[in-house]
Every structure is written in C-alpha cells, then in structure tokens.
Biopython code that builds the backbone (N, CA, C, O; Angstrom):
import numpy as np
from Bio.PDB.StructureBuilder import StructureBuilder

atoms = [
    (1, "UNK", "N", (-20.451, -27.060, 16.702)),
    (1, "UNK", "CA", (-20.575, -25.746, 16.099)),
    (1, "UNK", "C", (-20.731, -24.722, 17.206)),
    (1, "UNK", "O", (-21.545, -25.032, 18.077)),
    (2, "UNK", "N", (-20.125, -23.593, 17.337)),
    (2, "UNK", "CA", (-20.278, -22.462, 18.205)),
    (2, "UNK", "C", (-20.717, -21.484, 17.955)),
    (2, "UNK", "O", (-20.544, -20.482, 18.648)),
    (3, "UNK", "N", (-21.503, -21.524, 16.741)),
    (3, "UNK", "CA", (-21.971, -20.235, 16.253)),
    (3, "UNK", "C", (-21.169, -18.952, 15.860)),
    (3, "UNK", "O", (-21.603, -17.874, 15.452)),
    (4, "UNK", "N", (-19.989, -19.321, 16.072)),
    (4, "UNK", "CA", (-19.099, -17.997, 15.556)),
    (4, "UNK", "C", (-18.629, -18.572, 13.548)),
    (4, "UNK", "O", (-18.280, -19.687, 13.160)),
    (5, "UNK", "N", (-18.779, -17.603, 12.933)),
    (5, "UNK", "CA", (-18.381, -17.582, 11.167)),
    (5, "UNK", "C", (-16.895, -17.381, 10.842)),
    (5, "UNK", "O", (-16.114, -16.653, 11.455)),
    (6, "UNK", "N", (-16.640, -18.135, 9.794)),
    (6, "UNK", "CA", (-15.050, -16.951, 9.960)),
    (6, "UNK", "C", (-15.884, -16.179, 9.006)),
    (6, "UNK", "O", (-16.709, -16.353, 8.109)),
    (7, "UNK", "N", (-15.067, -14.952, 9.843)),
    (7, "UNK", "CA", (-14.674, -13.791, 9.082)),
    (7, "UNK", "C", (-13.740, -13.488, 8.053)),
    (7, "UNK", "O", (-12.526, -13.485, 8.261)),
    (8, "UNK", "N", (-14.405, -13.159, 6.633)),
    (8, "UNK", "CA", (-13.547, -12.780, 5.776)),
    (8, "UNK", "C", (-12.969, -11.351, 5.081)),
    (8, "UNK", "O", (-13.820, -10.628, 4.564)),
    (9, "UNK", "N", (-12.332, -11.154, 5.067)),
    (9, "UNK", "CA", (-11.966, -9.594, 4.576)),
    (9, "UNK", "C", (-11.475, -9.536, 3.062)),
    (9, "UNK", "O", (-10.755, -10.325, 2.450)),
    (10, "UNK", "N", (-11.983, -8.557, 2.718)),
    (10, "UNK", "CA", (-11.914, -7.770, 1.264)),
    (10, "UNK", "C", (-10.847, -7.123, 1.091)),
    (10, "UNK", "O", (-10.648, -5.938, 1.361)),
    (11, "UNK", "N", (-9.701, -8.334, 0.361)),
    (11, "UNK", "CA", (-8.009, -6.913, -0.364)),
    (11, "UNK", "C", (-8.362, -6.019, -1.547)),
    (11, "UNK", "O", (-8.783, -6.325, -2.663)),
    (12, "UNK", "N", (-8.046, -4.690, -0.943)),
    (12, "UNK", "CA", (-8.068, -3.765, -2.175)),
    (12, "UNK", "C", (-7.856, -4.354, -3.088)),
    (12, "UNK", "O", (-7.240, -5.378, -2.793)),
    (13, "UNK", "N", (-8.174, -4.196, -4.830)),
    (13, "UNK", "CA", (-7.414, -4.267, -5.529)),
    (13, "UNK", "C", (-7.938, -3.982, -6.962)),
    (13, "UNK", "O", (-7.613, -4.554, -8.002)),
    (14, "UNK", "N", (-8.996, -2.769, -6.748)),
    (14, "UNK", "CA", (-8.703, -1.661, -8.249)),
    (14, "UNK", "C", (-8.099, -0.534, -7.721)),
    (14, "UNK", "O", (-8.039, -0.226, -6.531)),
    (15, "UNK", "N", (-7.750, -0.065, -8.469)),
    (15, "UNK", "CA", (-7.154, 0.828, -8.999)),
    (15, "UNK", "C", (-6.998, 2.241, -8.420)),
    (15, "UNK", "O", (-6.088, 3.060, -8.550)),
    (16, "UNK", "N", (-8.066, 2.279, -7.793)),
    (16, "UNK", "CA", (-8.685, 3.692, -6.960)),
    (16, "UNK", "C", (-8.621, 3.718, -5.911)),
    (16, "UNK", "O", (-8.677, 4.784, -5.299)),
    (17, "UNK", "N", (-8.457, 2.352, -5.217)),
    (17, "UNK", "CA", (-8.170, 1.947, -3.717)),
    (17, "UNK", "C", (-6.682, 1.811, -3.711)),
    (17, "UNK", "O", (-6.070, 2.476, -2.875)),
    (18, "UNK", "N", (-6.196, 1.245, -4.310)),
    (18, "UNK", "CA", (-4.501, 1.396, -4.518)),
    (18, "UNK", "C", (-3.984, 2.882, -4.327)),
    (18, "UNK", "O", (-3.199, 3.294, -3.473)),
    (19, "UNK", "N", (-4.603, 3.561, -5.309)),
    (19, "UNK", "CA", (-4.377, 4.983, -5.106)),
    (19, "UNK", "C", (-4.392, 5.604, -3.489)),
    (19, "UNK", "O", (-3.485, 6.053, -2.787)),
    (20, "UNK", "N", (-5.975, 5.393, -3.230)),
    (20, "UNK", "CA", (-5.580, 6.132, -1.913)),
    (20, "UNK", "C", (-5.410, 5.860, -0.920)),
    (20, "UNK", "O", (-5.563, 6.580, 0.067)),
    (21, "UNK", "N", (-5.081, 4.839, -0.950)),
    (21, "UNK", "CA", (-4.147, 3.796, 0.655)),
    (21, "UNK", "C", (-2.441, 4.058, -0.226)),
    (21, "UNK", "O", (-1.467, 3.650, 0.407)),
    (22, "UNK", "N", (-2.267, 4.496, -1.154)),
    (22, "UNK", "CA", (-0.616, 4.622, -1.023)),
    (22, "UNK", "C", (-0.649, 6.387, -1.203)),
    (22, "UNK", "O", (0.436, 6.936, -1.396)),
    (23, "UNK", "N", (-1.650, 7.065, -1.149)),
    (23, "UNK", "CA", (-1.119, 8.284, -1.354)),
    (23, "UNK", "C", (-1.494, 8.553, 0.441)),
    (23, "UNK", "O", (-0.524, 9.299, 0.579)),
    (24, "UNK", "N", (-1.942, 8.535, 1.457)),
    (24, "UNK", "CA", (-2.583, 7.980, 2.280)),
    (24, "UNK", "C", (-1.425, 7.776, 2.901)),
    (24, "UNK", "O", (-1.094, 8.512, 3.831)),
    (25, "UNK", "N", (-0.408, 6.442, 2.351)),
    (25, "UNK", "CA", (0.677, 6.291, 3.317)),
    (25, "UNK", "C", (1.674, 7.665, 2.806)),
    (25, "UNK", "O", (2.373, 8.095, 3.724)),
    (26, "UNK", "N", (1.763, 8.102, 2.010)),
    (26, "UNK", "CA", (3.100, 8.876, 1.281)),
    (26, "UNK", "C", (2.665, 9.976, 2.551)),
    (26, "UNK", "O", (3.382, 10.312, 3.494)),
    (27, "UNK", "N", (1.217, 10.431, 2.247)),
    (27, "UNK", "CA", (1.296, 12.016, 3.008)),
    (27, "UNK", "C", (1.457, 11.453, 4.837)),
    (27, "UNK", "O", (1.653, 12.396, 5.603)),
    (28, "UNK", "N", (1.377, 9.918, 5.563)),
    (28, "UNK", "CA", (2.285, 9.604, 6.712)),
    (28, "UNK", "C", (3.572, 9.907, 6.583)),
    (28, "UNK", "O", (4.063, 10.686, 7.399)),
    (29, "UNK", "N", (4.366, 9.360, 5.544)),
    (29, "UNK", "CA", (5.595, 8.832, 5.668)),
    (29, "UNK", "C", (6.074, 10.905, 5.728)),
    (29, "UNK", "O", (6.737, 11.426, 6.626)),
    (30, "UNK", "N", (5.619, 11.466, 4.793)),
    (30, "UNK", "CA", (5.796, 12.864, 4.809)),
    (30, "UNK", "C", (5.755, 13.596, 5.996)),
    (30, "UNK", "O", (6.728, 14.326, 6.184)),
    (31, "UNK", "N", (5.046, 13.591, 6.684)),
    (31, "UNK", "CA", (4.249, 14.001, 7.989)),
    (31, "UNK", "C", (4.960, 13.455, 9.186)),
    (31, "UNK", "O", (4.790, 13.961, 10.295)),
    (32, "UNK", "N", (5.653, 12.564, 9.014)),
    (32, "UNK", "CA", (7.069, 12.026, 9.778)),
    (32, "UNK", "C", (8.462, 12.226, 9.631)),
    (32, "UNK", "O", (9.373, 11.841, 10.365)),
    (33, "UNK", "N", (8.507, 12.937, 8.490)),
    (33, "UNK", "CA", (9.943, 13.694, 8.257)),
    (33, "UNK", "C", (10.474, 12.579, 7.302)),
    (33, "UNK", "O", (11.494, 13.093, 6.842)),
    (34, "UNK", "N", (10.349, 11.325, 6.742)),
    (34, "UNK", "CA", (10.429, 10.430, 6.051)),
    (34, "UNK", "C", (10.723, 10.700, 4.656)),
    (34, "UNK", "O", (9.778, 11.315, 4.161)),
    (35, "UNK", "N", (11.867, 10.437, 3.638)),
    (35, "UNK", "CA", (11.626, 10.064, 2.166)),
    (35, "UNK", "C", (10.411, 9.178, 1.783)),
    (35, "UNK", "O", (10.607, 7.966, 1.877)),
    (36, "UNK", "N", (9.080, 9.625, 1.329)),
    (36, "UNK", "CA", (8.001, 9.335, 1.415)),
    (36, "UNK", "C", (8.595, 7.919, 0.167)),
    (36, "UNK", "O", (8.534, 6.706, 0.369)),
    (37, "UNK", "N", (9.119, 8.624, -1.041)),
    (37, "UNK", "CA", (9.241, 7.575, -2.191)),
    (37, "UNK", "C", (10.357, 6.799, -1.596)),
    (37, "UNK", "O", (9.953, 5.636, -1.610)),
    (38, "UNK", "N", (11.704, 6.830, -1.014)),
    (38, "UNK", "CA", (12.365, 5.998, -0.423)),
    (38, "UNK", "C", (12.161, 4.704, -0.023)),
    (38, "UNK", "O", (12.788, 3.708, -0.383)),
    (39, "UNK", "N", (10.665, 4.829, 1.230)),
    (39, "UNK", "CA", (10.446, 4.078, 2.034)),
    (39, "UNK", "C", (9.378, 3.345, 0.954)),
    (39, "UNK", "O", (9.502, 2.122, 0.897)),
    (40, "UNK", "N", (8.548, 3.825, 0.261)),
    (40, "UNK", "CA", (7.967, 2.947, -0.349)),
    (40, "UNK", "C", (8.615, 2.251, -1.117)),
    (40, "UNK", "O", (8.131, 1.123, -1.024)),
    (41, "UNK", "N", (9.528, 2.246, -1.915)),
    (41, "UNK", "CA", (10.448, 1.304, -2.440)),
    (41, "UNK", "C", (10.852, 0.426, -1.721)),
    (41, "UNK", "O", (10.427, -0.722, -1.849)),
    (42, "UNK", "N", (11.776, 0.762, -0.786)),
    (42, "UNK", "CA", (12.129, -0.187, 0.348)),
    (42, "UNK", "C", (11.428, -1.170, 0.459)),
    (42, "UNK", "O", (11.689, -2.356, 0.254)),
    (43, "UNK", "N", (9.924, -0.356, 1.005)),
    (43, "UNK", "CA", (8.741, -1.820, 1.343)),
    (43, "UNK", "C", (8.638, -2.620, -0.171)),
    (43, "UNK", "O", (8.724, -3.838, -0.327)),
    (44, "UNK", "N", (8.399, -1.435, -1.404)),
    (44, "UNK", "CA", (7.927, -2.648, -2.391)),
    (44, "UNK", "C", (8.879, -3.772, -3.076)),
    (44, "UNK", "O", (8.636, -4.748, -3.785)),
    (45, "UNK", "N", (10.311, -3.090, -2.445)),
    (45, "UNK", "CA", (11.246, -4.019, -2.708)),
    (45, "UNK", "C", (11.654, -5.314, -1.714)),
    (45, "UNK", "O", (12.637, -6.003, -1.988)),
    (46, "UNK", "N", (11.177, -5.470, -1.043)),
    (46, "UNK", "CA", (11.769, -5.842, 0.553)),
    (46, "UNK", "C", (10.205, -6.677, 1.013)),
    (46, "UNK", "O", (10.114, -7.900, 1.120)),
    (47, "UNK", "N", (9.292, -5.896, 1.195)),
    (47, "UNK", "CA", (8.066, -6.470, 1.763)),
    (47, "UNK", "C", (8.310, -6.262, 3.126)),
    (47, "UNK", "O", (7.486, -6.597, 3.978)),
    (48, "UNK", "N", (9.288, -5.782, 3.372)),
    (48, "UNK", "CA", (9.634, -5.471, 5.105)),
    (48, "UNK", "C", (8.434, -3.885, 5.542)),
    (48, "UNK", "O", (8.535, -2.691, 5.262)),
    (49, "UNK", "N", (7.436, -4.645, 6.285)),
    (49, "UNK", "CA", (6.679, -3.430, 6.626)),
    (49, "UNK", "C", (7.288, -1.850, 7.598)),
    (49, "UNK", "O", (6.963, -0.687, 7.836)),
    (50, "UNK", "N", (8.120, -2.636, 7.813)),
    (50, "UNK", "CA", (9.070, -1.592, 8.726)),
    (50, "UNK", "C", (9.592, -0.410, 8.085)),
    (50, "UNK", "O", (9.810, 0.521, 8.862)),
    (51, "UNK", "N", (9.893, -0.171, 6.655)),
    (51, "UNK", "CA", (9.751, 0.754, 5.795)),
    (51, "UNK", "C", (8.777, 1.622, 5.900)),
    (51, "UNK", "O", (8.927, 2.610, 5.181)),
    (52, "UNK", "N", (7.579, 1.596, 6.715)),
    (52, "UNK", "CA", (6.151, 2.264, 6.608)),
    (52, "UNK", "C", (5.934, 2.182, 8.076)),
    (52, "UNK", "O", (5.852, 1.181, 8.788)),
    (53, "UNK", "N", (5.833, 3.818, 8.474)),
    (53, "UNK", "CA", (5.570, 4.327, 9.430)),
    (53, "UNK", "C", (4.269, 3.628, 10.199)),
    (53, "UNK", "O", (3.608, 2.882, 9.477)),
    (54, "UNK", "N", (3.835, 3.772, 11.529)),
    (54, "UNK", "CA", (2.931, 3.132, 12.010)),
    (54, "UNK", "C", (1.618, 4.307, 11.909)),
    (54, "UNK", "O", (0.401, 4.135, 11.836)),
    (55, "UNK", "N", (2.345, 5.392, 11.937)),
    (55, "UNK", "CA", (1.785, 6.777, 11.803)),
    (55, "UNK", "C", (0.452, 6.952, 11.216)),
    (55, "UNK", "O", (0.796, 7.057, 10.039)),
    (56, "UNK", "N", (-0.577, 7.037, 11.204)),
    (56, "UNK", "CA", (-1.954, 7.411, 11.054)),
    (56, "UNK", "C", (-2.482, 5.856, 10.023)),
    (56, "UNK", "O", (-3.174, 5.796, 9.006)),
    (57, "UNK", "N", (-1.868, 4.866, 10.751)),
    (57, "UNK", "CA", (-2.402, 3.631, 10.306)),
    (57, "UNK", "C", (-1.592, 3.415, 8.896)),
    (57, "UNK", "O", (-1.990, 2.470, 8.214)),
    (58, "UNK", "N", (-0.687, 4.055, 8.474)),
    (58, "UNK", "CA", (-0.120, 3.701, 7.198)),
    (58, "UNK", "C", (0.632, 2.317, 6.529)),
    (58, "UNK", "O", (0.777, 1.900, 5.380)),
    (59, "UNK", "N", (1.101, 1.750, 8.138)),
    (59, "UNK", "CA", (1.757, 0.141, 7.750)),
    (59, "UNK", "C", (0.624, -1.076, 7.581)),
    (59, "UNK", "O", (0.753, -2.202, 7.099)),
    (60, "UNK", "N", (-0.593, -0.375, 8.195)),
    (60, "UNK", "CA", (-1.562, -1.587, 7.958)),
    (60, "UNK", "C", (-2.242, -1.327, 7.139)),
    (60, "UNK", "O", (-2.929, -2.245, 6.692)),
    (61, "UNK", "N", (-2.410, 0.279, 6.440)),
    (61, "UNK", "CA", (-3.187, 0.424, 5.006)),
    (61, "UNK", "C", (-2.177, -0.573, 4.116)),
    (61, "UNK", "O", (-2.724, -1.474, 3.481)),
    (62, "UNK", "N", (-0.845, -0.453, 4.056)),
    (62, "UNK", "CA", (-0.267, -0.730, 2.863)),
    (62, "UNK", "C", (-0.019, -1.843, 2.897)),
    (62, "UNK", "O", (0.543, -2.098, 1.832)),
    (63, "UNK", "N", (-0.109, -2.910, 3.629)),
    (63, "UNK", "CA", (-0.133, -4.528, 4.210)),
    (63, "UNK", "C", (-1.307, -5.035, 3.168)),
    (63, "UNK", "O", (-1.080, -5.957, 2.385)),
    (64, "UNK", "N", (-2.631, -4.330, 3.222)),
    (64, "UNK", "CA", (-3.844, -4.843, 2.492)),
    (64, "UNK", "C", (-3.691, -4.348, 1.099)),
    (64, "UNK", "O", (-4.659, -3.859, 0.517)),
    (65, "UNK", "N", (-2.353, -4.465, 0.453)),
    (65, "UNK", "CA", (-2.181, -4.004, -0.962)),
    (65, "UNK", "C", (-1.645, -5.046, -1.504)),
    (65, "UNK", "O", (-0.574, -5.198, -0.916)),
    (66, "UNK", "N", (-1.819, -6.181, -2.606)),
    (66, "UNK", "CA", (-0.775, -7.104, -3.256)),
    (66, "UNK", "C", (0.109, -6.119, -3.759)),
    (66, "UNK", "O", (-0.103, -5.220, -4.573)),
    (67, "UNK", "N", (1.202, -6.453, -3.100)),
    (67, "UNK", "CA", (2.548, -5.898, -3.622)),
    (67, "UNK", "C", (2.817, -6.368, -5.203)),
    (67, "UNK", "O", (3.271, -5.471, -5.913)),
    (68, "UNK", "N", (2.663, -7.264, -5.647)),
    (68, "UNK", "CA", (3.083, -7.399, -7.108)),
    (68, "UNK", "C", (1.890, -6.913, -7.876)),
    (68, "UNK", "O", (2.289, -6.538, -8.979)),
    (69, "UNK", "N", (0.562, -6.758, -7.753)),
    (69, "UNK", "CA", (-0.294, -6.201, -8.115)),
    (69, "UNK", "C", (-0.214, -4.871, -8.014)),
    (69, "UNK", "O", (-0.340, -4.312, -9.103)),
    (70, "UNK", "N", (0.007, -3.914, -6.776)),
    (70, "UNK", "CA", (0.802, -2.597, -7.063)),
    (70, "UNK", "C", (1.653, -2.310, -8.274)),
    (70, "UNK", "O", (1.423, -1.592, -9.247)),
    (71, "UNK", "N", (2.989, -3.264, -7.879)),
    (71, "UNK", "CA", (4.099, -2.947, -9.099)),
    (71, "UNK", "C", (3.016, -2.926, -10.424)),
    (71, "UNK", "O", (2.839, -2.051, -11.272)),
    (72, "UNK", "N", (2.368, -4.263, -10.243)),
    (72, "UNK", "CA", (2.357, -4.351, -11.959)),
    (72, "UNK", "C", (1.308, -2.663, -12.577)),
    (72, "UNK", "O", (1.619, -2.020, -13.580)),
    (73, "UNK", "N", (0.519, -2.437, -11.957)),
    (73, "UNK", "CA", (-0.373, -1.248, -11.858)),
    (73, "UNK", "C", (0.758, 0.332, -12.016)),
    (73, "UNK", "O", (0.444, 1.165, -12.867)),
    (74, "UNK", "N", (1.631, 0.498, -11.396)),
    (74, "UNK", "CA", (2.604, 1.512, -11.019)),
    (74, "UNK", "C", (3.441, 1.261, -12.383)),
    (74, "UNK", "O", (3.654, 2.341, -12.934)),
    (75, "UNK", "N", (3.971, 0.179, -13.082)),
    (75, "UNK", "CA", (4.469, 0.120, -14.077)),
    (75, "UNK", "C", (3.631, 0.530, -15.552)),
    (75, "UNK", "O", (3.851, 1.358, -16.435)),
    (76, "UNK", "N", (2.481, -0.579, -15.308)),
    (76, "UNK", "CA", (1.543, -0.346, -15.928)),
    (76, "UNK", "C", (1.189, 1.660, -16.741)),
    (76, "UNK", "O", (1.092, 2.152, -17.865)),
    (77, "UNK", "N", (1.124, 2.141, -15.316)),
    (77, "UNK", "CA", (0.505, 3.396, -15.738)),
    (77, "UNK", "C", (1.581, 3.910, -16.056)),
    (77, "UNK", "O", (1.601, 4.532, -17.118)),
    (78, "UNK", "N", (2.870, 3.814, -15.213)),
    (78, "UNK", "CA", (4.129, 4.914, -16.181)),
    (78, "UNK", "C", (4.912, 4.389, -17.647)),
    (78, "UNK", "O", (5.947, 4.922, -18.046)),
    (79, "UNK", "N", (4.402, 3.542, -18.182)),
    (79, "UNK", "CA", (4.100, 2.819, -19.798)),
    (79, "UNK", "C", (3.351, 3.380, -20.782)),
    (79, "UNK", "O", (3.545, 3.633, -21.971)),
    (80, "UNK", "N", (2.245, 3.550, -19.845)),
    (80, "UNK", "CA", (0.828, 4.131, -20.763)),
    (80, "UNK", "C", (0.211, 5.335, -20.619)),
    (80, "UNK", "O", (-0.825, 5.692, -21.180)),
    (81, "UNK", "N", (1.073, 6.130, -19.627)),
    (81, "UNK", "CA", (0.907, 7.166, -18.956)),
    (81, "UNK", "C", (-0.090, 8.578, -20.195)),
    (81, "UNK", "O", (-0.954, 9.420, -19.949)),
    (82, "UNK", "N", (0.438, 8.286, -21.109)),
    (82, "UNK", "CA", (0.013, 9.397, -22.224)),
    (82, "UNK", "C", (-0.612, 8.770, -23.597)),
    (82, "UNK", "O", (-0.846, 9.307, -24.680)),
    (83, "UNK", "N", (-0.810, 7.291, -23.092)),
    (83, "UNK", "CA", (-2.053, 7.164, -24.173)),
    (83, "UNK", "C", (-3.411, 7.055, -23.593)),
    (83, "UNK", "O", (-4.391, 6.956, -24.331)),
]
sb = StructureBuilder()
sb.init_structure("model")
sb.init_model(0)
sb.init_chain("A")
sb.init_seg("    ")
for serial, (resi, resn, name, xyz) in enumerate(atoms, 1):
    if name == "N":
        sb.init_residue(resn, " ", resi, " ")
    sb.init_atom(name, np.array(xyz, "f"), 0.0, 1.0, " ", f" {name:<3s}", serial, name[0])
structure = sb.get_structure()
C-alpha cells in the first residue's frame, strides 16, 4: 500500500449543470468566431471533441457531459417545452 487513494470524480448530470457547461461552451465557441450550434452538433453527433474549441476550457467542460444523457434532456425539454 502507498498511501495514495484513487481519486474519483463527479459527472455532471442534472439538469442545471448541463445547462451551464453547454451555455459556457456556446458563449466559447461564439467568442471564437465559431457556429456556436454547428459545432455542438458536430460534437453531439460525432463525439469528436475537436468540434469544441479549447478556448476558456470549453472542450473539457463538455467531455464531463454524457452525451446521450444531454440528447435525451435537449429532446426531452423541446417535447415538453410548454407544458
């Protein structure tokens, strides 16, 4: 034993943290001259982080997001948007 722990880390994943790690990346991808909604598609289609600027930490906010947990949330709300 060496006395070192693993370390475990905490993935976003309500609702409110989703929010502002992707609005977070949008106003990067913006702030880089970027199709902010473009590139996020790209990534949520693709999973290719390269879609997402490195720019004020935005490819490693959006890395700690389940991508199918996004979709299902992003679908989710434009479904139910007005009930």
């Amino acid at each position: 034993m060496t006395g070192m722990e693993t370390q475990t880390f905490k993935v976003p994943d309500d609702k409110e943290t989703m929010r502002h790690i992707l609005r977070s990346v949008f106003d990067a991808l913006n702030e880089k001259g970027y199709n902010p909604i473009n590139q996020i598609v790209g990534y949520l289609l693709t999973e290719d982080p390269t879609y997402i600027t490195n720019y004020g930490s935005a490819r490693s906010m959006i890395c700690k997001i389940d991508r199918d947990e996004l979709m299902q949330v992003l679908v989710r709300e434009y479904l139910f948007k007005d009930q």
